[in-house]
C-alpha positions in Angstrom: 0.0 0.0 0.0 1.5 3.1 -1.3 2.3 5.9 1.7 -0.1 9.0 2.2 0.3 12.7 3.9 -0.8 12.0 7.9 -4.2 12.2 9.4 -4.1 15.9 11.1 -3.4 16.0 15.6 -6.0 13.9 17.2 -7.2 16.8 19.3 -6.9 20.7 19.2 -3.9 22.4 20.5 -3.6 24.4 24.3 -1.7 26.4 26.0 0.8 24.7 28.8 1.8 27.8 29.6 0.9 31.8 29.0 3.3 34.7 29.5 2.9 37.7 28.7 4.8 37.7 25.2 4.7 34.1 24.7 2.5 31.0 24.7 3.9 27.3 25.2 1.7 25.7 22.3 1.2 21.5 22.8 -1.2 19.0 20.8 -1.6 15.1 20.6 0.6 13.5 17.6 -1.7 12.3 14.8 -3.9 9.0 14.9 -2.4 7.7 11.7 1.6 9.0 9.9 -0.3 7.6 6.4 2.2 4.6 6.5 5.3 7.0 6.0 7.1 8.6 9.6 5.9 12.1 10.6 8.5 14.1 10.4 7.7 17.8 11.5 4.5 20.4 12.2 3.0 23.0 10.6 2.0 25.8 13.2 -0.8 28.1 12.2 -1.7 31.3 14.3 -4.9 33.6 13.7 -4.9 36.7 15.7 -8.4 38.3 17.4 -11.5 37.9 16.0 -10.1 37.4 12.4 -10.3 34.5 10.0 -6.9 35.4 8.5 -4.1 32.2 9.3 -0.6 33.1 9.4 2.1 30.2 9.0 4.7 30.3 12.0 6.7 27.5 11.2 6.7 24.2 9.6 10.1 22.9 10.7 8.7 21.7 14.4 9.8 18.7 15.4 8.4 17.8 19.1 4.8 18.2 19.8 5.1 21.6 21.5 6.2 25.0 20.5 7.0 28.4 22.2 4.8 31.1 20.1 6.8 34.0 21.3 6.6 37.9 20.5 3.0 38.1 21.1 0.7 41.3 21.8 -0.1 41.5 26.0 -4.3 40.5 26.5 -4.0 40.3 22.7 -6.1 36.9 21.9 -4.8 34.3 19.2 -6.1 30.6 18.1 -3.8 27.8 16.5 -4.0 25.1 14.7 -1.6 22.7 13.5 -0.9 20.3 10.8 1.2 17.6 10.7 4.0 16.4 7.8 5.4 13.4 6.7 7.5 12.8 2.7 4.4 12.6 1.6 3.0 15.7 2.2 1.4 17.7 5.1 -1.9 16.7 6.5 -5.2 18.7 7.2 -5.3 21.4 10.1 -5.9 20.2 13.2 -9.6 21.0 14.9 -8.8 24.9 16.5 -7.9 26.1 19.8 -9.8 27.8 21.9 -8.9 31.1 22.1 -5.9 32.1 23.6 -5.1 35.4 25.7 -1.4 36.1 26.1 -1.0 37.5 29.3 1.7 38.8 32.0 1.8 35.7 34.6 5.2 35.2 35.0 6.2 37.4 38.4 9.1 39.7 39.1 11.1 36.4 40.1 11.2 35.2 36.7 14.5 34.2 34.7 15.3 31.3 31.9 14.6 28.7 34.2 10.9 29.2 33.6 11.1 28.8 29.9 9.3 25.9 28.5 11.2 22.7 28.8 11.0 21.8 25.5 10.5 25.2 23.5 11.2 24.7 20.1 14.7 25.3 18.5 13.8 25.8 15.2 16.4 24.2 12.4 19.6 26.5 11.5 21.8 26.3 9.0 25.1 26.9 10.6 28.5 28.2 8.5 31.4 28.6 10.7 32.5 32.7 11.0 35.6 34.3 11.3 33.9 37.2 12.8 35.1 37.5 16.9 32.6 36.0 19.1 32.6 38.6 21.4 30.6 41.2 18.9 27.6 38.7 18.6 27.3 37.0 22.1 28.0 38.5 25.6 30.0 35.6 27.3 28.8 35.2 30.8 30.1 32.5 33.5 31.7 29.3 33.0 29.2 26.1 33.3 31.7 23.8 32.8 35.6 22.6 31.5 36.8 19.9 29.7 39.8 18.4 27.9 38.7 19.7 25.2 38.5 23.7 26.6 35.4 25.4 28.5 31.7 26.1 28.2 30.6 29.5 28.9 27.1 30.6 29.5 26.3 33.4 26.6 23.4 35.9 25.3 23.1 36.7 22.0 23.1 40.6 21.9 20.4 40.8 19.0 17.9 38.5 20.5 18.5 38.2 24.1 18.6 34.1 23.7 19.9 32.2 26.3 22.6 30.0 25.0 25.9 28.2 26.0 29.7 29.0 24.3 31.6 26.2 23.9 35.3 27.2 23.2 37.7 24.7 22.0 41.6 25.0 21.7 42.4 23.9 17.9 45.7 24.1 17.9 46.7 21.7 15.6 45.3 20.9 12.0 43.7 17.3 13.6 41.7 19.1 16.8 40.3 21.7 14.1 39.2 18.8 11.6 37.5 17.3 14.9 35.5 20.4 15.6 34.6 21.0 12.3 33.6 17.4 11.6 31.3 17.3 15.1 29.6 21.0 13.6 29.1 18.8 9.9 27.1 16.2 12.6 25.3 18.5 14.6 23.5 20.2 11.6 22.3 17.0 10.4 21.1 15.8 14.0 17.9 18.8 14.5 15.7 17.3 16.8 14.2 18.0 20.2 15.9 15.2 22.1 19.3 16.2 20.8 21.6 19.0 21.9 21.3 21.9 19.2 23.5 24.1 17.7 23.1 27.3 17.0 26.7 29.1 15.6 30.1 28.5 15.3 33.6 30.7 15.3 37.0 30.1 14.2 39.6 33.4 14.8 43.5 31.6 15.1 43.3 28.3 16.8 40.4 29.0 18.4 37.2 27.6 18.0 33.6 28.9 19.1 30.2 26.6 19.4 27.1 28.3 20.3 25.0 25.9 21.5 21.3 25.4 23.5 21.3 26.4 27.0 20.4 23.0 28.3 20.8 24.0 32.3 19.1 20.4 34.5 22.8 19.0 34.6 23.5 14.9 34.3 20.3 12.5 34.5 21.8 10.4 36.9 22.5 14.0 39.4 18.4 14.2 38.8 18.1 11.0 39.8 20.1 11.2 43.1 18.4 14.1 44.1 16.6 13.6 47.8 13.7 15.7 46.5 13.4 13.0 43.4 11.5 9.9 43.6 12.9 7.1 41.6 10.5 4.2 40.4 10.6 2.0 37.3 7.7 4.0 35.9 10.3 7.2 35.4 12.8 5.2 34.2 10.6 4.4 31.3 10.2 8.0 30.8 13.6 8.4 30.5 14.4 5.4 27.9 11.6 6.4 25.8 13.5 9.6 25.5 16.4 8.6 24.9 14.9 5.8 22.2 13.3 8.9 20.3 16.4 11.3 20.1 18.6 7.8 19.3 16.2 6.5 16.9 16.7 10.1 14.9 20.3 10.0 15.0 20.0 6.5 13.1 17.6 7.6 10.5 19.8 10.3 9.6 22.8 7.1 9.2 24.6 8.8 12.4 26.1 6.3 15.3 26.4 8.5 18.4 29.3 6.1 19.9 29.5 7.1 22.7 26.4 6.8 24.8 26.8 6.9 28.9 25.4 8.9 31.4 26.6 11.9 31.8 26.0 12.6 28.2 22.5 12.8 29.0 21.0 16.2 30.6 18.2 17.8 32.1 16.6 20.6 30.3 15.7 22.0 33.2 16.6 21.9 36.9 13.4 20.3 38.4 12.6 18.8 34.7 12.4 15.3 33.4 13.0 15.8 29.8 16.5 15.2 28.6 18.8 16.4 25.8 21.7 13.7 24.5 24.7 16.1 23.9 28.5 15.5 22.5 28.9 14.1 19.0 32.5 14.4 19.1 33.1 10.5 18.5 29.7 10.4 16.0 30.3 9.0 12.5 28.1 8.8 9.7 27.5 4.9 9.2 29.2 3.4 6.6 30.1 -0.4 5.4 32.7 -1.8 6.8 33.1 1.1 10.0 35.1 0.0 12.3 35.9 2.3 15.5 37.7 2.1 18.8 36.6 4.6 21.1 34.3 5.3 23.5 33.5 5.0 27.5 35.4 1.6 28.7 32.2 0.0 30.4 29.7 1.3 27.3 31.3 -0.2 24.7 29.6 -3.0 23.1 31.8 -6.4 21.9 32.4 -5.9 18.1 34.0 -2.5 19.7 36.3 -4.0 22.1 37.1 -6.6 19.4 37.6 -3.5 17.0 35.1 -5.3 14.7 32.3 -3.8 12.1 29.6 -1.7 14.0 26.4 -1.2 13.3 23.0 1.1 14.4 22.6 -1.6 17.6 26.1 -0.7 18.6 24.8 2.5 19.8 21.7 0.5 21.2 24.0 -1.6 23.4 24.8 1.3 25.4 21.3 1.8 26.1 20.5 -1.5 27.4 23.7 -0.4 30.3 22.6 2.6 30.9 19.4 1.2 31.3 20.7 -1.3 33.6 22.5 1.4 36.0 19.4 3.5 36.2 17.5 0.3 37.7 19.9 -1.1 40.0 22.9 1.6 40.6 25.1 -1.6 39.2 27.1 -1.3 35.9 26.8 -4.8 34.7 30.5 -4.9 32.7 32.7 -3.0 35.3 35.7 -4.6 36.5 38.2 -4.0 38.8 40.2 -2.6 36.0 39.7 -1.4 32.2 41.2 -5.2 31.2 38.4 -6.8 33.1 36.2 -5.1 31.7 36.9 -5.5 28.5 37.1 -9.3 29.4 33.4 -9.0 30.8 32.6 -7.1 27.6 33.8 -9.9 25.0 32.1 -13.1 27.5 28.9 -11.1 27.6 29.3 -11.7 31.5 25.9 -10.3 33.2 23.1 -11.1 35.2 20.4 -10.2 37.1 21.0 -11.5 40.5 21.6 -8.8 42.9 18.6 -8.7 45.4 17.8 -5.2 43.6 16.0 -7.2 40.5 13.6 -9.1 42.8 11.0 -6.3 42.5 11.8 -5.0 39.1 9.2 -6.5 36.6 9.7 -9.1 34.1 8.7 -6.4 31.2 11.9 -4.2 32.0 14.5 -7.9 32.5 13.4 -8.6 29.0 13.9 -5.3 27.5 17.3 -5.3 29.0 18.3 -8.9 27.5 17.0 -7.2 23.9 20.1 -5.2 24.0 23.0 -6.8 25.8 22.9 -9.6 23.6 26.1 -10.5 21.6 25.0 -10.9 18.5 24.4 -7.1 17.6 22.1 -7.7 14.5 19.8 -9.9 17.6 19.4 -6.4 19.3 16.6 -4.2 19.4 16.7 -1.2 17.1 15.4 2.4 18.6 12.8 1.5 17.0 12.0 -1.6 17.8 12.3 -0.2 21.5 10.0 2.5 21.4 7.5 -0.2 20.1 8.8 -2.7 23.4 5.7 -3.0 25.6 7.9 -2.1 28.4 7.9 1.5 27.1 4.9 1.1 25.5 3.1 0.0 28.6 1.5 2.6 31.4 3.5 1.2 34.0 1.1 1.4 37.4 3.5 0.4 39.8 5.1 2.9 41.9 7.3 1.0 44.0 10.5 3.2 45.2 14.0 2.0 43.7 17.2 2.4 45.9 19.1 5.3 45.0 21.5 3.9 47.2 23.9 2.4 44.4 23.0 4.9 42.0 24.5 7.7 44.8 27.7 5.0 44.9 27.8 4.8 41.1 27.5 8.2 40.2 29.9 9.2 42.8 32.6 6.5 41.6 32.1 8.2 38.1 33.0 11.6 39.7 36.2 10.2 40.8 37.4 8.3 37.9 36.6 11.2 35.9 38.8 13.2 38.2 41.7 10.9 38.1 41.7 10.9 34.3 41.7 14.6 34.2 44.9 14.7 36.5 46.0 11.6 34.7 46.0 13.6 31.0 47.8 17.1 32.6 50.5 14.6 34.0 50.8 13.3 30.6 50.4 17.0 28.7 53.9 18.0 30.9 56.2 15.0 30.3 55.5 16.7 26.0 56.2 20.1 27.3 
């Protein structure tokens, strides 16, 4: 049966939030793609008591949208369509009306924003202009081997973003930048870190990137004020799924999927962003890689064999695996044991932990750390897994006991490496 353009959302859109200059838009996804993946929305706005509909974008591709510069106690209605390579459906049935008005409180900042406001598609060519004339470069967020990340405002817009400057001092380090800026324009999607701009001047490089300001999923997790059942953990992988299952359909392999390259939008939010494509490549026959996070990697990267899409997928089913029992299922006493654990596929379910953790998430688990990579679930086929697929009723409390113990292990052996690489820098100085 030939593919079609999408049945229109299944219900009107609403308002999750109303500002004074800006409404956060949401609607239901459609009831049928027409047999070919929906790939964006059409956003449609009609102002007062008019019948006059203004296209705002069609390049939406999460089911919400911040409608921003609006008119205070101005009213608007939307509707919105939805598009697939076919073609773009109907309009969706029309909001109610809509008053934009000034709720937000003299205590307002960015953390307010929408969680998943819509970062509409750019199309980003590295400058040689100085950052400094575009962007006012605020404090640091963060540092890195590969240089810092700066909290930044764009001077024309007033957007909140973040400044990621990298030291590109040899030919090699600015190939790497530039190759990682190549990835991120192809990856545009709501679950995946965006960029915005880039700057080279010298050896320096510049990438503006979406403030994303929660910090790492697991430091949400561990939070006292966070309540951690099997139920959220679903709503994490299904995130995760969606933004990995984009990456793949645009032939990209992430490579190095792990924890703390999975944040928070938000502080008290439990939508995530995946971020760093530094070790992505753009699948080809025959690719072979070795790099990665030691405990991560699947087999047939340890045994520097071909990878595939369900490489990236193995990854999954061990992150998965920490966020349910605080264990990591490969880690050894040392990176040669596990490596070892890696190649025997040495894991189980054991621990006392698992003896109230259903059967539904033990099967999903065994879908991915399975040897045999072309016997793994795609992103696909996990999105479609009943365990995600499931409403979960069970609320039963997981220990965040081991997860505190794993997570703070990680802090330390990611301090020790840092030391570990400057004591290596000065014996080349």
């Amino acid at each position: 049966m030939p593919a079609e353009v999408p049945e229109p959302p299944a219900n009107k859109p609403y308002a999750a939030k109303v500002f004074k200059d800006m409404i956060n838009l949401v609607w239901p996804g459609t009831t049928y793609d027409g047999g070919s993946i929906v790939t964006g929305y059409q956003i449609e706005m009609c102002e007062g008591t008019k019948n006059s509909w203004k296209v705002l974008t069609k390049n939406v591709f999460s089911t919400s949208y911040a409608v921003k510069g609006l008119k205070d106690n101005s009213t608007y209605k939307f509707r919105v369509s939805c598009i697939n390579a076919i073609g773009t459906s109907k309009p969706s049935i029309v909001s109610e009306p809509i008053v934009a008005s000034d709720s937000k409180g003299d205590d307002y900042d960015e953390e307010d924003e929408p969680d998943e406001a819509s970062f509409e598609p750019r199309k980003v060519k590295t400058r040689k202009e100085n950052v400094k004339e575009f962007y006012e470069i605020r404090e640091e967020l963060g540092k890195g081997k590969f240089g810092t990340v700066n909290k930044c405002v764009e001077k024309k817009s007033k957007k909140m973003l973040a400044a990621k400057f990298i030291k590109a001092e040899k030919p090699a380090d600015k190939k790497e930048c530039e190759h990682e800026i190549e990835i991120m324009m192809v990856l545009q999607h709501p679950k995946l870190l965006q960029l915005y701009d880039a700057f080279a001047t010298g050896n320096n490089m510049v990438m503006i990137l979406e403030y994303v300001s929660g910090g790492e999923l697991f430091e949400r997790v561990i939070d006292e004020s966070f309540d951690l059942t099997e139920k959220e953990v679903t709503f994490f992988m299904r995130q995760i799924c969606e933004g990995v299952k984009f990456m793949h359909a645009q032939k990209v392999l992430h490579l190095d999927m792990k924890p703390e390259n999975i944040l928070c939008v938000r502080k008290n939010s439990n939508k995530i962003k995946i971020i760093d494509f530094g070790l992505a490549q753009v699948m080809k026959k025959g690719l072979k890689v070795s790099c990665g996070t030691p405990e991560f990697l699947a087999p047939e990267v340890v045994s520097y064999d071909e990878v595939s899409y369900t490489t990236d997928m193995w990854a999954v089913g061990v992150i998965c695996y920490v966020l349910l029992s605080g264990l990591s299922p490969f880690m050894g006493d040392n990176e040669g044991e596990t490596m070892s654990n890696i190649l025997k596929v040495e894991w189980d379910f054991d621990d006392e932990c698992f003896d109230e953790i259903s059967d539904l998430s033990k099967n999903f688990i065994e879908s991915l750390l399975k040897e045999d990579k072309s016997e793994r679930m795609t992103a696909d086929q996990c999105l479609n897994n009943d365990w995600l697929k499931k409403e979960l009723k069970s609320t039963h409390a997981l220990s965040k006991a081991r997860i505190k113990k794993y997570v703070i292990k990680r802090r330390w052996q990611k301090a020790f490496n840092a030391v570990r690489a400057m004591i290596r820098v000065k014996r080349f100085i």
